[in-house]
VOBA-1610 file (N, C-alpha, C; in pm, whole numbers, padded with zeros to 5 digits, always signed):
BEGIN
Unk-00638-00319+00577Unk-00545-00380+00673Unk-00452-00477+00601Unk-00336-00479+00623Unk-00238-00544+00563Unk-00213-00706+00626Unk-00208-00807+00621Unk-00215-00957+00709Unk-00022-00978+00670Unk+00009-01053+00721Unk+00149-01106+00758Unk+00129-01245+00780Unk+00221-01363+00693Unk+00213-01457+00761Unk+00325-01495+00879Unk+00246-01579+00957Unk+00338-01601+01088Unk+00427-01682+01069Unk+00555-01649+01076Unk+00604-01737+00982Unk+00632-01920+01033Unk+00638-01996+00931Unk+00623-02126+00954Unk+00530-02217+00987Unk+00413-02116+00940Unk+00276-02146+01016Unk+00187-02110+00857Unk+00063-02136+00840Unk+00019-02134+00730Unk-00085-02015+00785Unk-00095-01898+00878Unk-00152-01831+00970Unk-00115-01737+00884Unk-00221-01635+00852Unk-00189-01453+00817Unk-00267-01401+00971Unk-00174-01285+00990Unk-00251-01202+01116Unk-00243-01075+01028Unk-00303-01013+01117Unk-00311-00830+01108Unk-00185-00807+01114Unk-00135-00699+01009Unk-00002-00588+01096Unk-00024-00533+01235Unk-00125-00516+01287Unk-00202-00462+01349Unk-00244-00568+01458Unk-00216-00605+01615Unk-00284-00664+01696Unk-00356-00572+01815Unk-00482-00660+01839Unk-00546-00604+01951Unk-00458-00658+02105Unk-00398-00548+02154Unk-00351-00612+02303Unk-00507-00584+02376Unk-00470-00675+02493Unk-00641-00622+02585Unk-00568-00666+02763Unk-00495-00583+02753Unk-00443-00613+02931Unk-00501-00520+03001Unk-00568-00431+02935Unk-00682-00341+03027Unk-00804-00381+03047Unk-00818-00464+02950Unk-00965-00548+03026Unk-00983-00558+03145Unk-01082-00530+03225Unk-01038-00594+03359Unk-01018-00478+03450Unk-00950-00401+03432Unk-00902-00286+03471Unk-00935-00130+03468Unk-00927-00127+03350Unk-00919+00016+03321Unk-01076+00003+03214Unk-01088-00081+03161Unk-01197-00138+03087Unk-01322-00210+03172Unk-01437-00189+03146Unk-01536-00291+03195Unk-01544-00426+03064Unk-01633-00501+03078Unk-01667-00612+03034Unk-01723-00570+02879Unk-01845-00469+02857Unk-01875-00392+02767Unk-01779-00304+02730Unk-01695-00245+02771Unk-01626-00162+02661Unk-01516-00267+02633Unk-01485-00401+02692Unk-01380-00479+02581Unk-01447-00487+02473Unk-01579-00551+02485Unk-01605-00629+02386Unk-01664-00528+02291Unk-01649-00413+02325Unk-01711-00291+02225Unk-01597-00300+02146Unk-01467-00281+02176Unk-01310-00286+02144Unk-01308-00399+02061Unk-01326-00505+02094Unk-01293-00605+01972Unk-01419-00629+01849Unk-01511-00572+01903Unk-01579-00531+01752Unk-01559-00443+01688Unk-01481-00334+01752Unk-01428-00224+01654Unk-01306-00299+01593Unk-01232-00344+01624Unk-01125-00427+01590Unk-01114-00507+01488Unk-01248-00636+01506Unk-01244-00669+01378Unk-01336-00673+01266Unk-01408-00575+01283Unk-01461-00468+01171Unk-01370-00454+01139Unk-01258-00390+01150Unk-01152-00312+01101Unk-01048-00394+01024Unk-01094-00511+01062Unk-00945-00594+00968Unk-00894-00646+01043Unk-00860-00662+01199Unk-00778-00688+01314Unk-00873-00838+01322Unk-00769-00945+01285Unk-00754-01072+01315Unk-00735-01111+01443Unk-00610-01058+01520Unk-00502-01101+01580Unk-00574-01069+01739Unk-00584-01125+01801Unk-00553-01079+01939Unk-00477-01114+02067Unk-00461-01077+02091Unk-00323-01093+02203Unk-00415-01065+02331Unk-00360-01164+02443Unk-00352-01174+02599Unk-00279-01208+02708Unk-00316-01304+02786Unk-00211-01361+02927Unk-00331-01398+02991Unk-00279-01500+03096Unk-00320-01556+03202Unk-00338-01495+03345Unk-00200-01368+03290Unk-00165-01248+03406Unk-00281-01167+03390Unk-00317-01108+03285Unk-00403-00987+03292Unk-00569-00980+03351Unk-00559-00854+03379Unk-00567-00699+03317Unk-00374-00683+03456Unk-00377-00602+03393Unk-00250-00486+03414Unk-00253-00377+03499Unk-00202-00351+03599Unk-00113-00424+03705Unk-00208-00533+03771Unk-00118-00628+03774Unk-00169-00822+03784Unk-00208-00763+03934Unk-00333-00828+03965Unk-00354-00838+04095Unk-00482-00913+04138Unk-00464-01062+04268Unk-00553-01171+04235Unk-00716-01111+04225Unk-00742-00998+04248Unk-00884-01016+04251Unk-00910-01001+04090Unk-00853-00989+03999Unk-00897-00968+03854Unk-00808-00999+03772Unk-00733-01098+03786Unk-00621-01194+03726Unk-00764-01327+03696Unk-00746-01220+03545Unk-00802-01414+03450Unk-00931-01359+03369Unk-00965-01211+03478Unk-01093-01149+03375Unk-01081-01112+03238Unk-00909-01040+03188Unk-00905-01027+03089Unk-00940-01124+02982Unk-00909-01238+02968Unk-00951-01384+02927Unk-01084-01395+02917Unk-01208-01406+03024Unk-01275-01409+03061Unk-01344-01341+02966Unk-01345-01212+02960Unk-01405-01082+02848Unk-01409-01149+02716Unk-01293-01167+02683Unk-01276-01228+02566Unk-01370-01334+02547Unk-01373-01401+02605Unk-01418-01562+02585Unk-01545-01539+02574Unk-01650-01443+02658Unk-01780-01419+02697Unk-01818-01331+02501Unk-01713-01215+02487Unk-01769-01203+02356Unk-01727-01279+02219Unk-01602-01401+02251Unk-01670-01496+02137Unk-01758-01570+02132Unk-01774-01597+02260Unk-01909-01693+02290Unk-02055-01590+02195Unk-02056-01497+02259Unk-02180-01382+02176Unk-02169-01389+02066Unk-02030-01328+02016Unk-02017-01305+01841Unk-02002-01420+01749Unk-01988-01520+01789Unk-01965-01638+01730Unk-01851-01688+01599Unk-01737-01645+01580Unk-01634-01582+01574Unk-01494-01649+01580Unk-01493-01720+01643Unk-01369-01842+01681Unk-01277-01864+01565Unk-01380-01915+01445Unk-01272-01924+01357Unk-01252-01802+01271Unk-01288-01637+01288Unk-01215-01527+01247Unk-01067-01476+01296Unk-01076-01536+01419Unk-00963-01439+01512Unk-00873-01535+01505Unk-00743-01475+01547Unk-00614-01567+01555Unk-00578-01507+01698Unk-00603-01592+01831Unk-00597-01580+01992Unk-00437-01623+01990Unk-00432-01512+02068Unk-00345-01588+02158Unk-00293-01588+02302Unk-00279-01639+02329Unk-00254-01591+02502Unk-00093-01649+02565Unk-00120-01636+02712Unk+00070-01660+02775Unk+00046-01721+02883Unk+00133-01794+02924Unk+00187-01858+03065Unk+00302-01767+03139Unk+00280-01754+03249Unk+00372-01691+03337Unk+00483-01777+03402Unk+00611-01706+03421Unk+00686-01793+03434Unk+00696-01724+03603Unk+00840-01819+03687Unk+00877-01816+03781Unk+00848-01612+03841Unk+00802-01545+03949Unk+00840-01441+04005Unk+00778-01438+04129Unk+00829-01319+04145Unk+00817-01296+04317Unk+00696-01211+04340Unk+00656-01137+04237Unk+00562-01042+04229Unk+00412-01098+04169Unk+00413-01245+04153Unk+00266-01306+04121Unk+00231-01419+04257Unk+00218-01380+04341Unk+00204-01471+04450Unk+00075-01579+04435Unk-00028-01494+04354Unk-00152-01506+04347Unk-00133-01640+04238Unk-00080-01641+04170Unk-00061-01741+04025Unk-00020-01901+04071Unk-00121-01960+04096Unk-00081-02130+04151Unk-00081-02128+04242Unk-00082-02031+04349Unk-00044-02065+04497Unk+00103-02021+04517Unk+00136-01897+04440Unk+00271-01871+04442Unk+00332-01923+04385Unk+00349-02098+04314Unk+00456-02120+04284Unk+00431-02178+04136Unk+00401-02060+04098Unk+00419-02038+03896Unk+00572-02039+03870Unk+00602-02168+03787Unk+00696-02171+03718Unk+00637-02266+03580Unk+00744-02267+03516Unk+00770-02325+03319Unk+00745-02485+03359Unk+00719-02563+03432Unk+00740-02643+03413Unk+00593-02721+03368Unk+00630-02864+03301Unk+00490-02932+03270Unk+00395-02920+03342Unk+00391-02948+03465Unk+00267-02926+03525Unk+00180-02806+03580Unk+00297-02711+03580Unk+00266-02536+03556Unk+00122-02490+03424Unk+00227-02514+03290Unk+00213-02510+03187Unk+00078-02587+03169Unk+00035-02699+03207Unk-00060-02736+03190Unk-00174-02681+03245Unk-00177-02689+03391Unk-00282-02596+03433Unk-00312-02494+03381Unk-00165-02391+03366Unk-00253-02276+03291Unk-00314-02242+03170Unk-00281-02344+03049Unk-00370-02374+02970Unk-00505-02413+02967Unk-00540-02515+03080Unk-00654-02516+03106Unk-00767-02440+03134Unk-00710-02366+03224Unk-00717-02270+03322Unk-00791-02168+03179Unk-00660-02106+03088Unk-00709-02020+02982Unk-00808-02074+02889Unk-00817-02162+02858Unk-00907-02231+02755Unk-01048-02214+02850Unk-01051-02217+02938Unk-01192-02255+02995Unk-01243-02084+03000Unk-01135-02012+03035Unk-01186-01873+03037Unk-01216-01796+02893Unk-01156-01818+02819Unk-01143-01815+02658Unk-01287-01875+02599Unk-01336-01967+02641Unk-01463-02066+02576Unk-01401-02108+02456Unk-01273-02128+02477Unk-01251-02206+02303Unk-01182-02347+02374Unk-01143-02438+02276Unk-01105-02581+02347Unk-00937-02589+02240Unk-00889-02466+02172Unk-00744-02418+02123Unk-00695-02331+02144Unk-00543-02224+02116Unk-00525-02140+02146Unk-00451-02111+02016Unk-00448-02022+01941Unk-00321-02042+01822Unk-00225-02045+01840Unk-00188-01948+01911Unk-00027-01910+01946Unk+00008-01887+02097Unk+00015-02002+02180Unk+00052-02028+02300Unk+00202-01962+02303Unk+00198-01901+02422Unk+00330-01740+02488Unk+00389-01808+02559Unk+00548-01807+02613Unk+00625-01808+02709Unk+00616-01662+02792Unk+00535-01612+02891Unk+00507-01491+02900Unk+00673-01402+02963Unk+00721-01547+03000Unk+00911-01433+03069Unk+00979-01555+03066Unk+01107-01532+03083Unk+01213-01683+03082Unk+01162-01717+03269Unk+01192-01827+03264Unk+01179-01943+03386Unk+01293-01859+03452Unk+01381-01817+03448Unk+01524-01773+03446Unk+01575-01605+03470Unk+01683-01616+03575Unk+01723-01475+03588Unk+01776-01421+03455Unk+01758-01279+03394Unk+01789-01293+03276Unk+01736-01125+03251Unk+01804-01090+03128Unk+01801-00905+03156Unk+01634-00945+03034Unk+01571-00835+03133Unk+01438-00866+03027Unk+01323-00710+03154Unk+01239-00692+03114Unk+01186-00607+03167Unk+01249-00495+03221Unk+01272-00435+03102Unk+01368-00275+03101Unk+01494-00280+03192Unk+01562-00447+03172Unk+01720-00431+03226Unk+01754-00502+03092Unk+01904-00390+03088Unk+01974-00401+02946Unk+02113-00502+03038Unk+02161-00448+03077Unk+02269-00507+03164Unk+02236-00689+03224Unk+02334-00754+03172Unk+02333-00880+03240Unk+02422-00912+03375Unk+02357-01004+03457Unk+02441-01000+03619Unk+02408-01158+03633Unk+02525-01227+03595Unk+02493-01360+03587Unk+02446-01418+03729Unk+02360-01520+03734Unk+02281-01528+03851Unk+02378-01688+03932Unk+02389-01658+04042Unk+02418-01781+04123Unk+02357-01907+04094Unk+02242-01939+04051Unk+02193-02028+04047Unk+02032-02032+03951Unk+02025-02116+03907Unk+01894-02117+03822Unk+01756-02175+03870Unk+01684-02155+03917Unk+01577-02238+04012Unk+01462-02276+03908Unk+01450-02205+03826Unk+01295-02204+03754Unk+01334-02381+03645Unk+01261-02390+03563Unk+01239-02478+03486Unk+01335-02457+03361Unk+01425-02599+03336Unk+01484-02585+03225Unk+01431-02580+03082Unk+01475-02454+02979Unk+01408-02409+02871Unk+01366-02570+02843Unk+01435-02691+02865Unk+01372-02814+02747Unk+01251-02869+02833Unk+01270-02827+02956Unk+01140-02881+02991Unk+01046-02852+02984Unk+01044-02721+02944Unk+00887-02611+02893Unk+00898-02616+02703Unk+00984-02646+02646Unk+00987-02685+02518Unk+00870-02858+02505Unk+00919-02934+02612Unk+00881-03039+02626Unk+00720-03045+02646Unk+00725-02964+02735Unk+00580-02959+02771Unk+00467-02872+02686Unk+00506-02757+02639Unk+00462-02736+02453Unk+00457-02814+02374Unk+00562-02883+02311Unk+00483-03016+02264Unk+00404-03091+02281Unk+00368-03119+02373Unk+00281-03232+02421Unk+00121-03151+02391Unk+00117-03029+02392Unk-00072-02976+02395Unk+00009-02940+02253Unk+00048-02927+02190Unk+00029-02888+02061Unk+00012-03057+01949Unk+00049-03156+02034Unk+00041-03277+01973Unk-00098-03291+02005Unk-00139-03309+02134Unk-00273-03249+02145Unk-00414-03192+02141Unk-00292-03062+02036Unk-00461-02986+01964Unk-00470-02912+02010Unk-00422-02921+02175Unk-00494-02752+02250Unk-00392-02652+02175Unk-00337-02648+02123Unk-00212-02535+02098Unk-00169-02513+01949Unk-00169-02440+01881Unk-00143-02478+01724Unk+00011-02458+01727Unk+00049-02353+01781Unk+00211-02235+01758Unk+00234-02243+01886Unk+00363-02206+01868Unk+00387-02124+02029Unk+00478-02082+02000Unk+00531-01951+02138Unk+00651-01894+02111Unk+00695-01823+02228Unk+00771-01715+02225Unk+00825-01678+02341Unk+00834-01519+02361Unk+00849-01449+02501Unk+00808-01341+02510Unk+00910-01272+02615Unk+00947-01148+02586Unk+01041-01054+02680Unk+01196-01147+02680Unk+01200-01244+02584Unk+01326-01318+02549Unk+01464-01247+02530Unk+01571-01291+02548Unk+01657-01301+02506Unk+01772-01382+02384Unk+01817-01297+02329Unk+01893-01336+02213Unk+01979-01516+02265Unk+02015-01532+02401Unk+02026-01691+02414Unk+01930-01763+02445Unk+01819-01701+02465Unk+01683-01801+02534Unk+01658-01889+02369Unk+01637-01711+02281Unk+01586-01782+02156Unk+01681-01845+02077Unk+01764-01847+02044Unk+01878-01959+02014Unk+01830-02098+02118Unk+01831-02092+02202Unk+01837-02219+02297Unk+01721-02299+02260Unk+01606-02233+02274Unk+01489-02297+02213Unk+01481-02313+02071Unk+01507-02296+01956Unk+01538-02323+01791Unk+01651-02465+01828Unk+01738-02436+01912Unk+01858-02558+01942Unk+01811-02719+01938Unk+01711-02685+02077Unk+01637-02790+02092Unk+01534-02857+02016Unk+01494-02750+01968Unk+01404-02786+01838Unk+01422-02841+01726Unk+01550-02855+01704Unk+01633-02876+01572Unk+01664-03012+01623Unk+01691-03053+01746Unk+01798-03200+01815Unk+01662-03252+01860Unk+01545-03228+01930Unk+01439-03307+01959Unk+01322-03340+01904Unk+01317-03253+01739Unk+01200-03270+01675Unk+01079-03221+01762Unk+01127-03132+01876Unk+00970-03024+01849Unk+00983-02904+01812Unk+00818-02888+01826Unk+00760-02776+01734Unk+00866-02600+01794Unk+00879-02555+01610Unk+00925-02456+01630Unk+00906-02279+01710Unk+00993-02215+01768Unk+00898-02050+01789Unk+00884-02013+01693Unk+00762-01947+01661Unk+00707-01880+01563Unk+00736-01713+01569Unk+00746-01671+01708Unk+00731-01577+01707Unk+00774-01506+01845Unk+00854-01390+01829Unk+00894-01348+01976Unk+00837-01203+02077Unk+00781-01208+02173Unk+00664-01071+02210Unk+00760-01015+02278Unk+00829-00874+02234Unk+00919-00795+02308Unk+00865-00664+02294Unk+00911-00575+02390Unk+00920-00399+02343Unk+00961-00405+02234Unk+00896-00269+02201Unk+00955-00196+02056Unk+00906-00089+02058Unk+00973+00019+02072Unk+00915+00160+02034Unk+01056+00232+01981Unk+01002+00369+01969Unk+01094+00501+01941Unk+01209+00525+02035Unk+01127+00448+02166Unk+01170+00433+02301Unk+01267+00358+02364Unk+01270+00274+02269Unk+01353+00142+02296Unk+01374-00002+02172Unk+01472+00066+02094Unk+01493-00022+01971Unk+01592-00132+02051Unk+01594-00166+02142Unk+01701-00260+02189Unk+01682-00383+02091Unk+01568-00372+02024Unk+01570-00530+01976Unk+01643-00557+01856Unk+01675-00416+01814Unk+01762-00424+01714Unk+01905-00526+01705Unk+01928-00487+01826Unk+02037-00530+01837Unk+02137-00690+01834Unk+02034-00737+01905Unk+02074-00910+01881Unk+02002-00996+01830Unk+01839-00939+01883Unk+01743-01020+01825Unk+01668-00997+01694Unk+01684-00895+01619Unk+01614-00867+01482Unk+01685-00971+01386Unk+01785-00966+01428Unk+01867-01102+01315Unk+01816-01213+01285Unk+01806-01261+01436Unk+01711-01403+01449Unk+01583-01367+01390Unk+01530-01274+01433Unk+01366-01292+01338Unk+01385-01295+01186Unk+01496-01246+01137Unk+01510-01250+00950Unk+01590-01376+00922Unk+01676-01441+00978Unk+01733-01591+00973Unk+01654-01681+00994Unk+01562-01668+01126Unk+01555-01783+01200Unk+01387-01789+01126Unk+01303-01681+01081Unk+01180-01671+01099Unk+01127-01665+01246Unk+01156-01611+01322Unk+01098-01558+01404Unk+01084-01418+01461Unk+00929-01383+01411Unk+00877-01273+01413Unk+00871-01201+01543Unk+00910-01055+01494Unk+00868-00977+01635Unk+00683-00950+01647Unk+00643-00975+01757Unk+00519-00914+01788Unk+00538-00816+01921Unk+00545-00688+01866Unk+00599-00567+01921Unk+00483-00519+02051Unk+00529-00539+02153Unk+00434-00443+02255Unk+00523-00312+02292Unk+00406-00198+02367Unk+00423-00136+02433Unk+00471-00036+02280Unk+00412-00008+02172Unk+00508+00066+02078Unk+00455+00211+02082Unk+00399+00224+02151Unk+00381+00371+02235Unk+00424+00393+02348Unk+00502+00310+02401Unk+00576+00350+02555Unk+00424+00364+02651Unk+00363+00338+02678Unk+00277+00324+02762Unk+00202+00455+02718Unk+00192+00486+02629Unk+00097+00619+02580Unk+00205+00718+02532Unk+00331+00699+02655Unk+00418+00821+02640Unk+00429+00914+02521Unk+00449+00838+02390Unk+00492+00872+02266Unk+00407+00945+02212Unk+00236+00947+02312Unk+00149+01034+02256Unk+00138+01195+02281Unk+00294+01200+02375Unk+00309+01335+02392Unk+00217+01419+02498Unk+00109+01294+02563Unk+00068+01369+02689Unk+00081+01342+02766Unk+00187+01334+02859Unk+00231+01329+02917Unk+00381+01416+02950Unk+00369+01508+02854Unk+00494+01651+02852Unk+00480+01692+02962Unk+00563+01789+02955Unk+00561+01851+03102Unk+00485+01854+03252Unk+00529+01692+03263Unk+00461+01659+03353Unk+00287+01666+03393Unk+00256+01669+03264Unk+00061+01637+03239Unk+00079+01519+03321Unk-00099+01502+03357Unk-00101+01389+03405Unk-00275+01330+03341Unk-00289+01328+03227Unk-00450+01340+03252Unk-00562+01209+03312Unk-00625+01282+03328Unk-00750+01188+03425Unk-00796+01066+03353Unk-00802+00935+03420Unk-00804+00794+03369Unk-00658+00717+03278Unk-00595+00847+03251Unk-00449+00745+03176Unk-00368+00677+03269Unk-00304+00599+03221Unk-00248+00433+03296Unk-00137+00565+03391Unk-00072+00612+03321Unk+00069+00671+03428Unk-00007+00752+03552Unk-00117+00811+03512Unk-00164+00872+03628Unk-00253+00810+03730Unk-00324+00671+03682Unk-00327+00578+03749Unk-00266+00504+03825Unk-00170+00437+03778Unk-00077+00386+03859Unk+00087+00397+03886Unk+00121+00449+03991Unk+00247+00516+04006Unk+00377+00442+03961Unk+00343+00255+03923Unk+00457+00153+03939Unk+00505+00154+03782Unk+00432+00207+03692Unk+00515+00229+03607Unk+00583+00350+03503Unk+00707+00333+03547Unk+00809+00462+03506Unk+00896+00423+03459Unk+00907+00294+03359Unk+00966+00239+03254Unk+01018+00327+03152Unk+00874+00406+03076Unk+00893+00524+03019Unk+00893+00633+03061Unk+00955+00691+03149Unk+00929+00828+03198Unk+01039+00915+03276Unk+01194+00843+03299Unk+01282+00893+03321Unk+01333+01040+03239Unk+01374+01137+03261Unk+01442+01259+03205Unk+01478+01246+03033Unk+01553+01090+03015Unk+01596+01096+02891Unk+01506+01084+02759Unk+01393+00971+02843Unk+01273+00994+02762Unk+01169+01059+02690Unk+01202+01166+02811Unk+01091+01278+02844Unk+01154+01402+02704Unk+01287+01389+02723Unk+01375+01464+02576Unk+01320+01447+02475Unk+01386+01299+02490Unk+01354+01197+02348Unk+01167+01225+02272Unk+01130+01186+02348Unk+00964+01223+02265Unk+00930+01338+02254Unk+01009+01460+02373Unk+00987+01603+02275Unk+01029+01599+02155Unk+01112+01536+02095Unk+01186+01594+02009Unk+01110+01493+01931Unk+01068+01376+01934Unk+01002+01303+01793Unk+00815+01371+01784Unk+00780+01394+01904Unk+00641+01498+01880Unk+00697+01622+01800Unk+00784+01673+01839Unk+00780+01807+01718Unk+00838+01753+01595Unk+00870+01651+01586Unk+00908+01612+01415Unk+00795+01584+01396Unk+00701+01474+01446Unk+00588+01487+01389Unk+00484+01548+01358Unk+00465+01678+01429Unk+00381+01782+01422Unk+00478+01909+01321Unk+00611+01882+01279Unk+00643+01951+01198Unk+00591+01904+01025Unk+00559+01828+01083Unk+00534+01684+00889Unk+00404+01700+00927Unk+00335+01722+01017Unk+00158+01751+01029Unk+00099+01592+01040Unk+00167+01508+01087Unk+00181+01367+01151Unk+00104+01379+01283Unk+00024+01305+01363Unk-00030+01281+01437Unk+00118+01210+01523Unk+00148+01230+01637Unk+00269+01195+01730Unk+00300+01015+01742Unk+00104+01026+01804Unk+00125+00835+01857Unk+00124+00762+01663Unk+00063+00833+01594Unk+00003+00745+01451Unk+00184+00743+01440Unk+00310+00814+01428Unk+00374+00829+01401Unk+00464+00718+01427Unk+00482+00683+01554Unk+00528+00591+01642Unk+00475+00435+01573Unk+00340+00483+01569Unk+00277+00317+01533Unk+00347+00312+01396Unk+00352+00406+01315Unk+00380+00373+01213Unk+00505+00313+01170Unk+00606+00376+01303Unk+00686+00329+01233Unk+00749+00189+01297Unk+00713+00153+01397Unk+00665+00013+01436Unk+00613-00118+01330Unk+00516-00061+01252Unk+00482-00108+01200Unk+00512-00162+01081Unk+00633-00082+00999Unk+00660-00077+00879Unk+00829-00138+00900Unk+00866-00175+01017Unk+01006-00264+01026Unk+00985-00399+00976Unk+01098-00443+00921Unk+01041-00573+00888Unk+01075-00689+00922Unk+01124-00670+01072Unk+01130-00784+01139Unk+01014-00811+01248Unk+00896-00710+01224Unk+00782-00725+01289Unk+00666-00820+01213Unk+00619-00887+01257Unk+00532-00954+01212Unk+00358-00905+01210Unk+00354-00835+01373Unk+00238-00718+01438Unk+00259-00682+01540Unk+00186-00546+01510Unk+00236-00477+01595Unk+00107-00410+01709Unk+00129-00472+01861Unk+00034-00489+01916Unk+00008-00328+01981Unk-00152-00307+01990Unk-00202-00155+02008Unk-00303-00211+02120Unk-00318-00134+02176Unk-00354-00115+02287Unk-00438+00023+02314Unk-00561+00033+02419Unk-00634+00161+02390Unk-00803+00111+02549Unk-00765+00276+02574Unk-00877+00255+02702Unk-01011+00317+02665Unk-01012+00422+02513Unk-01130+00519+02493Unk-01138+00443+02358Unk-01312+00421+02290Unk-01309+00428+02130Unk-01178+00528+02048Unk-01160+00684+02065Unk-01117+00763+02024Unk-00968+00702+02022Unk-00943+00664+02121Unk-00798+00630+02120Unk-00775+00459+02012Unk-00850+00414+02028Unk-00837+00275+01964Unk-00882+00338+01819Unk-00986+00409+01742Unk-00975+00442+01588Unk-00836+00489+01557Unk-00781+00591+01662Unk-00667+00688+01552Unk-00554+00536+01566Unk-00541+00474+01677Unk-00461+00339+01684Unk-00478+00276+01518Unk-00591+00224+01548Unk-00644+00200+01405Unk-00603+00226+01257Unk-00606+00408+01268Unk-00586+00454+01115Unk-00446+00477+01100Unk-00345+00453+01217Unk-00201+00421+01218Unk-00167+00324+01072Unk-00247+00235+01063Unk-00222+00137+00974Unk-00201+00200+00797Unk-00283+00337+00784Unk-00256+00373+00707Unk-00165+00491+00608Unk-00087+00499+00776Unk+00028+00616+00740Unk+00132+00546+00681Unk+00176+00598+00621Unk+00306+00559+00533Unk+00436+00670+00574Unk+00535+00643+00619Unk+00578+00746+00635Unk+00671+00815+00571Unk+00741+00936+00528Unk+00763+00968+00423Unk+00947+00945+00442Unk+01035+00962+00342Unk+01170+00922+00359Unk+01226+01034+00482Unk+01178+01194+00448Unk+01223+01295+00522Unk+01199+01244+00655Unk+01029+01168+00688Unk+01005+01160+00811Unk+01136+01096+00878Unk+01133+00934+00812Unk+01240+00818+00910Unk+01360+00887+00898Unk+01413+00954+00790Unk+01585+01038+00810Unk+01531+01099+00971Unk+01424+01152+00966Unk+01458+01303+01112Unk+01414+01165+01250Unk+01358+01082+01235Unk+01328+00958+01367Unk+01479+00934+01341Unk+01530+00852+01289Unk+01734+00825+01249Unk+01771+00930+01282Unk+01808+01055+01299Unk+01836+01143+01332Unk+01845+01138+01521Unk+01732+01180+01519Unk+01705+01173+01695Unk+01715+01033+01756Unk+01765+00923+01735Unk+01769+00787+01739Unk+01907+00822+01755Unk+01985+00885+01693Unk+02154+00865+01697Unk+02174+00964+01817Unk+02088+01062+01809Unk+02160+01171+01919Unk+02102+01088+02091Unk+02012+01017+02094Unk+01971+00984+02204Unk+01899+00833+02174Unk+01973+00675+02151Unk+01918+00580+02139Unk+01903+00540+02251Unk+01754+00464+02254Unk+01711+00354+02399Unk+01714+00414+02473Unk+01660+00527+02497Unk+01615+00600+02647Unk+01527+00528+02764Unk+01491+00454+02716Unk+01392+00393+02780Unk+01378+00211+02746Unk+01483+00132+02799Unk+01452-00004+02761Unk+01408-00093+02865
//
């Protein structure tokens, strides 16, 4: 396994992170914690969460994902192997359950839900404390298009900058950073950071797949200027990229055939798009999803690249992603199909 440091932080993680928003869900209690011992056997430092999860958020099992976790560091004893991290939810309409409805960025938000995570976690730190969405109307969750908003209700970025400081002065918090951002969020927060003397983002949690290089576009810069790293979700499109889901497959226990609300990845153009990168990869004798991870993995404005997985089987080949290399012919023919059809799916 290859480690990365985070940058500005004296922290190496995995190339490689464990996401676990199926905990909870799609996972029992025993097969997480089966998952993160395969994990870090394997070299996988890093793990990634939320306050939201398991996936799709809903109050009767909002907090178990956490929970899992916490129960098998408590068992494995382990705390100081892993590099945690988890998120705060910002302002929406669709977490009613989160505070009493009224989750927003602000200090006293932010605080609770730290608490809140630490107690479910069994640890009394977090490494890398998440902005899990902007406070703010703002193109982010597969909208590319901006529609400037009448008015701003949620919490101003300095007041959730503000209030990160304070648990990282603290102790509860080592890092923090920001997630499903935008190219002015993250400028705005480095701004303030620079004029108020607090602590810097380390690191930014966006899409990234075959599916959706949008991040190329404004924000990869900032991660090679600014040091702030991508930590890539979703770099299989929700499995999509694993090619089963062609012609309208649906198979038994996978997330799309589970739950109907997400079709992020799965519009017509998509459905093209990954025919055509499954038969490049099965023309090179490439495994489809290893293909995807791989090449996720090997950008270098990624810092890690978070994997995700509901079967052992699916979490090893996740796994041995780490050791494909991919060949020049491969990325020319991904560049290839990237020009004839970019961001099908953002």
């Amino acid at each position: 396994m290859e480690y990365r440091r985070l940058a500005g932080t004296g922290i190496n993680v995995s190339a490689l992170c464990l996401g676990t928003m199926t905990f909870g869900e799609q996972n029992t209690e025993s097969e997480a914690h089966s998952q993160l011992d395969t994990a870090l056997d394997s070299g996988v430092n890093f793990i990634d969460t939320a306050e939201l999860y398991p996936v799709p958020p809903r109050a009767e099992t909002q907090g178990l994902t956490e929970s899992y976790i916490g129960s098998w560091l408590h068992r494995r004893k382990c705390r100081s192997d892993v590099v945690l991290a988890t998120k705060v939810a910002g302002r929406a309409d669709w977490t009613p359950h989160l505070r009493d409805g009224k989750a927003c960025l602000d200090r006293r938000n932010i605080r609770a839900a730290l608490d809140a995570s630490l107690k479910r976690l069994r640890t009394d730190y977090v490494d890398l404390y998440q902005v899990h969405w902007p406070d703010r109307p703002a193109n982010y969750f597969g909208e590319l298009g901006y529609r400037h908003p009448d008015s701003d209700e949620g919490a101003p970025i300095a007041e959730t900058l503000e209030a990160l400081a304070e648990l990282v002065a603290e102790g509860k918090v080592r890092h923090i950073g920001v997630s499903n951002e935008t190219p002015w969020g993250v400028s705005r927060y480095l701004h303030l950071s620079e004029t108020r003397g607090a602590p810097r983002i380390v690191s930014i949690q966006n899409p990234y797949s075959l599916l959706n290089r949008s991040f190329e576009v404004g924000l990869a810069e900032f991660s090679h200027r600014e040091g702030v790293g991508l930590l890539a979700y979703s770099p299989l499109a929700f499995g999509v990229l694993s090619g089963k889901y062609l012609d309208g497959k649906r198979p038994a226990g996978a997330r799309l055939t589970l739950f109907d609300r997400f079709t992020r990845y799965s519009n017509p153009e998509s459905e093209q798009a990954t025919r055509a990168y499954v038969d490049l990869a099965r023309q090179h004798g490439v495994d489809p999803a290893q293909m995807a991870l791989a090449f996720v993995t090997e950008q270098p404005f990624v810092t890690s690249n978070i994997i995700g997985a509901t079967t052992p089987e699916q979490l090893r080949a996740n796994l041995d992603s780490a050791d494909l290399v991919l060949s020049a012919e491969l990325r020319e023919g991904i560049e290839a199909i990237h020009r004839r059809q970019p961001n099908p799916a953002p």
